[in-house]
C-alpha positions as CSV (number, residue, x, y, z in Angstrom):
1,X,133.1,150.0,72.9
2,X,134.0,146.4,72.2
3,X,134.1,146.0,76.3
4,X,130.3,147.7,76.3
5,X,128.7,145.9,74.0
6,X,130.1,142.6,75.7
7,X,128.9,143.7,78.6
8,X,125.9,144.6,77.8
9,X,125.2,141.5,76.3
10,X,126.3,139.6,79.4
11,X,123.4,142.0,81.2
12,X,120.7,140.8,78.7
13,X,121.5,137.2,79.3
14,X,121.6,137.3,82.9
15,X,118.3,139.3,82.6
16,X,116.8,136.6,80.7
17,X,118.6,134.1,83.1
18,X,116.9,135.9,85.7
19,X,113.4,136.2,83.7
20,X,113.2,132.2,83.9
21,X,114.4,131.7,87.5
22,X,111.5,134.4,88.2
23,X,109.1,132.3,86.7
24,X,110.2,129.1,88.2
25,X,110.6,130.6,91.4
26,X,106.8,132.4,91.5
27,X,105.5,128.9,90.4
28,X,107.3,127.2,93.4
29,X,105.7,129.6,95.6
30,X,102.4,129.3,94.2
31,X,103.0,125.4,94.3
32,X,104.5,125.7,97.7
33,X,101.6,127.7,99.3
34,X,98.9,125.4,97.6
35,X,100.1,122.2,98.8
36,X,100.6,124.1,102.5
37,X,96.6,125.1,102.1
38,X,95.7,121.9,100.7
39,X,97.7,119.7,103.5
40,X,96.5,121.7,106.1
41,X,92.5,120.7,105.1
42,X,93.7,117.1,105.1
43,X,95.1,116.9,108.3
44,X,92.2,118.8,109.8
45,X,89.5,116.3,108.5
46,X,91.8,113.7,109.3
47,X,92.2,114.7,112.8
48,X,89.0,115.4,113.1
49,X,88.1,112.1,111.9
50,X,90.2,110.6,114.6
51,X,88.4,113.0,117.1
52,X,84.8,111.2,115.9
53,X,86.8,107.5,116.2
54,X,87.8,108.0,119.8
55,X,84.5,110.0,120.3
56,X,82.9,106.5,119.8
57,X,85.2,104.3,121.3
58,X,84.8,106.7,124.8
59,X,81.1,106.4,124.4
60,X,81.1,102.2,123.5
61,X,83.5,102.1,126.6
62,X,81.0,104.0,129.0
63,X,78.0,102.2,127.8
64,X,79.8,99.1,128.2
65,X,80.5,99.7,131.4
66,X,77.2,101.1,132.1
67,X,75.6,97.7,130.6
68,X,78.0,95.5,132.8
69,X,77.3,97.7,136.3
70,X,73.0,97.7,135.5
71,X,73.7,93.6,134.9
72,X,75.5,92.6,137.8
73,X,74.4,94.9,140.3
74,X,71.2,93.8,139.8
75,X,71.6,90.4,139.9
76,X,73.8,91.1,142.9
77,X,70.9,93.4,145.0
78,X,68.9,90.7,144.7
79,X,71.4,88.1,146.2
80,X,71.3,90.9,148.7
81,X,67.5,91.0,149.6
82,X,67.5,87.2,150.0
83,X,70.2,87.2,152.3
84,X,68.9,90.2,154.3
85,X,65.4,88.2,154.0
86,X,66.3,85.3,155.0
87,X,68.7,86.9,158.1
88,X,65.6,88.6,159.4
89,X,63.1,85.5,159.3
90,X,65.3,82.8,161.1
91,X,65.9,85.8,163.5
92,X,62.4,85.9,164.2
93,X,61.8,82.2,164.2
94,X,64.5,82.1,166.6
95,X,63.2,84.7,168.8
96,X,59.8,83.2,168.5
97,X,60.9,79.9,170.0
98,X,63.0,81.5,173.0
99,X,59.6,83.1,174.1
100,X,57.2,80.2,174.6
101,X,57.2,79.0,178.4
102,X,58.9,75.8,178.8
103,X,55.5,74.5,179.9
104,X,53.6,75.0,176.8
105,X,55.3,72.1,174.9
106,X,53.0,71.9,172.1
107,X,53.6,75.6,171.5
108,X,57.4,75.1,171.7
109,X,56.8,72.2,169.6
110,X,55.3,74.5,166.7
111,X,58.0,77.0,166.9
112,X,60.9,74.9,167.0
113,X,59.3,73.2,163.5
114,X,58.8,77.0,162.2
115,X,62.3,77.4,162.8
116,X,63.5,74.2,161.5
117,X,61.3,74.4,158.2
118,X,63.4,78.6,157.6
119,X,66.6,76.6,158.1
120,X,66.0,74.5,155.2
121,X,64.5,76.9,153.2
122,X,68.0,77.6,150.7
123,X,65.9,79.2,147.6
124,X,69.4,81.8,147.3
125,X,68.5,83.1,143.4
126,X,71.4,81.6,141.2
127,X,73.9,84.0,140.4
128,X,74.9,84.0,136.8
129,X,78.4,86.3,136.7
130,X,81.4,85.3,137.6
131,X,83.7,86.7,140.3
132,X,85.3,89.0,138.2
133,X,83.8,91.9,137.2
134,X,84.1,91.8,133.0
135,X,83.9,95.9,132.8
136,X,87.0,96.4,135.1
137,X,89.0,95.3,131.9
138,X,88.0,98.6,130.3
139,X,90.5,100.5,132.0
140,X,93.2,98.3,130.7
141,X,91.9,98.0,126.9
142,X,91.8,101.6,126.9
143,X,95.6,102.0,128.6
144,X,96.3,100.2,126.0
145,X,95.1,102.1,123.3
146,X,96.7,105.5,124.7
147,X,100.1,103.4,124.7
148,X,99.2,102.4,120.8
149,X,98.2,106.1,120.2
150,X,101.4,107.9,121.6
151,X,103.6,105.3,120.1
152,X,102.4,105.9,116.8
153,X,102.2,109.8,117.6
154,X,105.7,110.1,118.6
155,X,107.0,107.2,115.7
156,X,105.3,109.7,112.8
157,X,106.4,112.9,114.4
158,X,110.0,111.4,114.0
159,X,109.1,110.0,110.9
160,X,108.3,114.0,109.8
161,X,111.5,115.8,111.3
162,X,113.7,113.0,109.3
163,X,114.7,110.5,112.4
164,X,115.1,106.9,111.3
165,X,116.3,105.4,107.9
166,X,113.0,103.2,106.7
167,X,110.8,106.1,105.9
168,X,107.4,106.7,106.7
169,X,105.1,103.4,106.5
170,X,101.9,103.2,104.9
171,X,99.6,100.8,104.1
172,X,99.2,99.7,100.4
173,X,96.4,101.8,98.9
174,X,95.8,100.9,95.4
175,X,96.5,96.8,93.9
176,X,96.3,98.1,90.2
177,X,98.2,99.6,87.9
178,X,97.6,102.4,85.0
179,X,97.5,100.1,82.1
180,X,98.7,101.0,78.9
181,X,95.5,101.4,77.3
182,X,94.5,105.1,77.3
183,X,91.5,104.6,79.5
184,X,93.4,102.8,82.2
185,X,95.7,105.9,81.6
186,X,93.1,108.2,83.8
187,X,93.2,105.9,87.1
188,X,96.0,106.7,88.7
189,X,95.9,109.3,91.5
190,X,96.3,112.6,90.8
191,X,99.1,114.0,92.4
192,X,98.1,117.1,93.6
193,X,95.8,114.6,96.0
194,X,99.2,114.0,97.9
195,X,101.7,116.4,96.4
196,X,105.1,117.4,98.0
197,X,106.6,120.2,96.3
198,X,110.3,118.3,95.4
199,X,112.8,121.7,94.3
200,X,116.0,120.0,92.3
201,X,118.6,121.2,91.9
202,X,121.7,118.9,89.0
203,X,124.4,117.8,90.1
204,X,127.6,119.6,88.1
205,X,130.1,116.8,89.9
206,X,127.6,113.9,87.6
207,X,127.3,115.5,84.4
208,X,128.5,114.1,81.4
209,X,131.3,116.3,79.6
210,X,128.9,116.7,76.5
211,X,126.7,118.6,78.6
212,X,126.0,122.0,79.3
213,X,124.7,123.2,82.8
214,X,122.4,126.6,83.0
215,X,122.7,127.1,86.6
216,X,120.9,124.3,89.1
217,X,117.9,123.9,86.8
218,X,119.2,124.0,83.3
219,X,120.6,121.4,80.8
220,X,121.8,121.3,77.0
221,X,123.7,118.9,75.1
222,X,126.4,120.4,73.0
223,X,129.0,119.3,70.6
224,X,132.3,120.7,72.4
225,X,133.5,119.4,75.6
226,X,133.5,120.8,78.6
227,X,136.4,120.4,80.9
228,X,135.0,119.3,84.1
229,X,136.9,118.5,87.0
230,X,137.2,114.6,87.2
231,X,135.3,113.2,89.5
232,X,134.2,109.5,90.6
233,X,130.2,109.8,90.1
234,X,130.4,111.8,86.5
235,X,129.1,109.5,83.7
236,X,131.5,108.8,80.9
237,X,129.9,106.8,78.1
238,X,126.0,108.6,78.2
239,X,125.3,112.1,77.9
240,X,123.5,112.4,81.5
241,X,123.2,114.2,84.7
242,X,121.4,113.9,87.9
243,X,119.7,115.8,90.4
244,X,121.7,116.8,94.0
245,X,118.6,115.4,95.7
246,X,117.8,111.7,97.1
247,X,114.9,110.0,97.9
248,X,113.6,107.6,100.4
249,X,110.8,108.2,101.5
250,X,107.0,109.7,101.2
251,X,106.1,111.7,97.9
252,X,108.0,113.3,95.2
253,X,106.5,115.5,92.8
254,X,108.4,117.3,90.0
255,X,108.1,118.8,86.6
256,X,110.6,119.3,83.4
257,X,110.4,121.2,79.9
258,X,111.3,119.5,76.9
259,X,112.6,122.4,75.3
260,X,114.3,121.1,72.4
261,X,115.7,117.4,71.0
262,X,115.5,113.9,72.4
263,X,115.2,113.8,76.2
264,X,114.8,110.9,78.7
265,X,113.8,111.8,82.3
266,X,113.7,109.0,85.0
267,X,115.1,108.1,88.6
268,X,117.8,105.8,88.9
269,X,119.4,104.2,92.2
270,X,122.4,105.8,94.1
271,X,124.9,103.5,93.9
272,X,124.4,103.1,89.8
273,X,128.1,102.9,88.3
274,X,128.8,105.9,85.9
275,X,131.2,104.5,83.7
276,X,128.6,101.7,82.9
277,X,128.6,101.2,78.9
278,X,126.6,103.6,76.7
279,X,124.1,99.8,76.5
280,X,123.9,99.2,79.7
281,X,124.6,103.1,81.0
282,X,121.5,104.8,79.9
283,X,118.5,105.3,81.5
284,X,115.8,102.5,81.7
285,X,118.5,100.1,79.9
286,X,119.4,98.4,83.4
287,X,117.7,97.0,86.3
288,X,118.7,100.1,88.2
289,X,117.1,103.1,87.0
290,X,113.7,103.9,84.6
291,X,112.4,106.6,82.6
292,X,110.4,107.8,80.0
293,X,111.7,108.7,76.9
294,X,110.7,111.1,73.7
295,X,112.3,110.2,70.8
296,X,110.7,112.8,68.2
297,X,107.8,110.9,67.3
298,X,106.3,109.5,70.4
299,X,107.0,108.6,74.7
300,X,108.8,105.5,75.5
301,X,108.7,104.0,79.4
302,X,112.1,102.3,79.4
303,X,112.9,99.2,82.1
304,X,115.7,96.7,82.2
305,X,115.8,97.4,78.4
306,X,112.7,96.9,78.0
307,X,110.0,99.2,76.5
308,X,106.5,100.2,76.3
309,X,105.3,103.0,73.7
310,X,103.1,105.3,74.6
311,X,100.3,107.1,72.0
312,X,100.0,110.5,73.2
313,X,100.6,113.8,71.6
314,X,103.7,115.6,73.0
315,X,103.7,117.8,76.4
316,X,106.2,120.3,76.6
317,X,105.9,119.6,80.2
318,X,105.9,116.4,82.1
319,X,105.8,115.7,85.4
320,X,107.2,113.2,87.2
321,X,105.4,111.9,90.9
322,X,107.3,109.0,92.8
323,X,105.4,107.4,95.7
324,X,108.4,105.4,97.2
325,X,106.8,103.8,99.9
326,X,103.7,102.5,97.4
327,X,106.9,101.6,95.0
328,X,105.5,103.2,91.9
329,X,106.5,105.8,89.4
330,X,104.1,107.7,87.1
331,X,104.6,110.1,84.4
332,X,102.0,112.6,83.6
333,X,101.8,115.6,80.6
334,X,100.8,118.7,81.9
335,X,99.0,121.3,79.9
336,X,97.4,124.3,81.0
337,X,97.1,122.7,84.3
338,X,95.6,119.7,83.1
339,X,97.7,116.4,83.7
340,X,97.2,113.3,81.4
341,X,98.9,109.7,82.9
342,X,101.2,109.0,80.0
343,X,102.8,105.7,82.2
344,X,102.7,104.5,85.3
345,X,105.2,102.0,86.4
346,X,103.9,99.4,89.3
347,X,103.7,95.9,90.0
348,X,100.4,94.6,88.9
349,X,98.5,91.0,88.1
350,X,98.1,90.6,84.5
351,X,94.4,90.3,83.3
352,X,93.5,86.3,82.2
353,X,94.9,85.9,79.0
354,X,96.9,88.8,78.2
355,X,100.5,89.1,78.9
356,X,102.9,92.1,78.3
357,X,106.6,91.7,78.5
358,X,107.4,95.1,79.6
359,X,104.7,94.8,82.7
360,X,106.3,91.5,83.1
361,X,110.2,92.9,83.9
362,X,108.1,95.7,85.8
363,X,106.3,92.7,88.1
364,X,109.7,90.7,88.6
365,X,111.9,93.8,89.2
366,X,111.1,96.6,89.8
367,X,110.2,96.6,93.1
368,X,113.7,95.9,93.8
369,X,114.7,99.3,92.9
370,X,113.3,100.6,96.0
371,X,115.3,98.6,97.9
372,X,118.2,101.5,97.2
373,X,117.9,105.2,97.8
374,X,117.0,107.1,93.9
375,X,118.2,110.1,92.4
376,X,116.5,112.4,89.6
377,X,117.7,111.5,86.3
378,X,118.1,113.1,83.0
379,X,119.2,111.4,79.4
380,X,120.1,114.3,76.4
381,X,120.2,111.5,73.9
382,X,120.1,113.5,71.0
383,X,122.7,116.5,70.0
384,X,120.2,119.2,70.2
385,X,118.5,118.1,73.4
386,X,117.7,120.8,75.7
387,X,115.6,121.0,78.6
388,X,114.9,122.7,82.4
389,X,113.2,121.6,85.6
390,X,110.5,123.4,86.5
391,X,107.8,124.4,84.7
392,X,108.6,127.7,82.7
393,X,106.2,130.2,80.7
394,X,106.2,130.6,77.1
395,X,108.0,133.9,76.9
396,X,110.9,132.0,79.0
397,X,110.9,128.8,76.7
398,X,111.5,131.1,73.4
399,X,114.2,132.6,75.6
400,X,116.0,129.1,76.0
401,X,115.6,128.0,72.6
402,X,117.8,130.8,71.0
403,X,120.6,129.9,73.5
């Protein structure tokens, strides 16, 4: 009986184990298939935006052209009238003078001066283009924009199956940052305006031996250790873990549940030393990794030790969207599919006369962070703190508080 009831207690919890990786997993699908729908109706305005560009250009081309042949060619018919013209007469003068008798010399004489007057006649209409024609360098400007095209084609294709190591390259989009003040707060873009599902999955060989994995997705700090293998990227002095995953390039978009306790969540760089201090270890307390922080009574972005408090009301759910190649960070709350910038973290101008310290370490610094490949990151600061990635129903988050 003793046997029984064990095991049927290790059948509820992998039915409620299985109840929240339901939910996440339905989510991800939904999220997965949204973004598909949503990407797809980019990319077909956008190509057929290009379409209307080179649409434009063919049609500018041929009417340059056309311009440049109706120019010339008349300016150039006319040349050939004259010519023709003027061919024709001193033919006829010619002929004229070869027919009067040799004995008529004041005929002859009349001819001969006929003749000589259409030989100095030289009115040839000026020509005013040059030698070369000007539209024959079409077909070269527009060589060269089929070579630009399928360069650029063939570079972002690569860029998309994974090839190369700098990422995909875009142009800077915004110069500003989400201030701290709550109306800045709704500026940044929305993330679902560019959003890369992001699945994570921790990392049992970086965990910190205070804390409890549930699964890929699941975390909890607890007061017993647990004997983990050793191993060389496990933190030693902060209770942390990160996710498998790396990033370098593109979009990143991911959400967490507070469930319970103090919780820090954040990216930090690959080659970060784990057996930093617990000072200098934890997240946002180093010039290698950020975050944002609740402490029980309100969010925190942490920095290179510094901070910037936040006045919102809590989120059980945040989410996190990294745009690596705009090097900025921003942290949202996310409420019945509403999402509220808490923080974003960017280099930006300070407005005349005001100066913050944190925005100041952000403008000298943390731009330098990108210069390394990042890693999810989680802090369970306090000894209750308990959360999972991926955003979870309410029936599932009861589930994970009695655990």
């Amino acid at each position: 009986q003793a046997q029984q009831a064990k095991f049927l207690s290790d059948v509820e919890n992998e039915l409620e184990e299985l109840a929240v990786t339901i939910a996440q997993a339905k989510k991800m699908v939904e999220l997965i298939k949204g973004a598909a729908t949503k990407e797809r109706e980019r990319v077909e305005k956008l190509f057929a935006e290009a379409s209307e560009v080179l649409a434009t250009f063919q049609k500018e081309v041929a009417g340059f052209i056309e311009d440049g042949e109706r120019c010339m060619l008349g300016e150039a018919e006319a040349d050939l009238r004259w010519k023709e013209e003027r061919r024709a007469k001193l033919a006829q003068c010619k002929q004229n003078l070869e027919n009067v008798p040799s004995t008529n010399t004041i005929y002859f004489l009349q001819e001969f001066q006929a003749l000589k007057v259409a030989m100095e006649e030289n009115l040839s209409p000026a020509l005013s283009f040059q030698n070369e024609l000007n539209f024959t360098k079409c077909t070269q400007a527009v060589g060269a924009m089929k070579d630009v095209l399928s360069a650029a084609c063939k570079n972002q294709w690569d860029h998309l199956q994974g090839k190369g190591i700098d990422g995909l390259s875009f142009p800077e989009k915004e110069e500003g940052l989400c201030s701290p003040s709550p109306s800045a707060r709704r500026s940044p873009r929305h993330p679902a305006s560019s959003l890369l599902a992001f699945i994570i999955d921790l990392d049992s060989d970086t965990a910190d031996k205070f804390i409890q994995l549930f699964g890929t997705k699941g975390a909890k700090r607890v007061l017993c250790p647990i004997p983990y293998p050793e191993s060389p990227t496990r933190f030693i002095n902060c209770e942390q873990v990160l996710g498998m995953n790396l990033m370098n390039r593109g979009n990143y978009y991911w959400e967490v549940e507070l469930i319970d306790g103090w919780v820090s969540i954040g990216v930090i760089a690959e080659d970060f030393d784990p057996r930093e201090s617990y000072n200098r270890g934890r997240l946002g307390r180093n010039e290698k990794s950020c975050c944002l922080q609740w402490n029980g009574q309100n969010y925190v972005a942490w920095f290179g030790g510094f901070e910037s408090i936040i006045q919102q009301p809590f989120f059980h759910t945040i989410g996190v969207f990294l745009e690596y190649s705009e090097k900025a960070l921003t942290f949202y709350g996310v409420k019945d599919s509403k999402m509220t910038c808490l923080q974003q973290l960017k280099v930006s101008h300070f407005a005349k006369g005001q100066f913050d310290p944190f925005q100041n370490k952000i403008n000298h610094q943390f731009a330098s962070l990108f210069l390394c490949k990042l890693k999810p990151a989680f802090f369970l600061e306090s000894v209750d703190a308990h959360l999972q990635i991926g955003p979870l129903k309410k029936d599932c988050v009861s589930v994970l508080k009695r655990r």
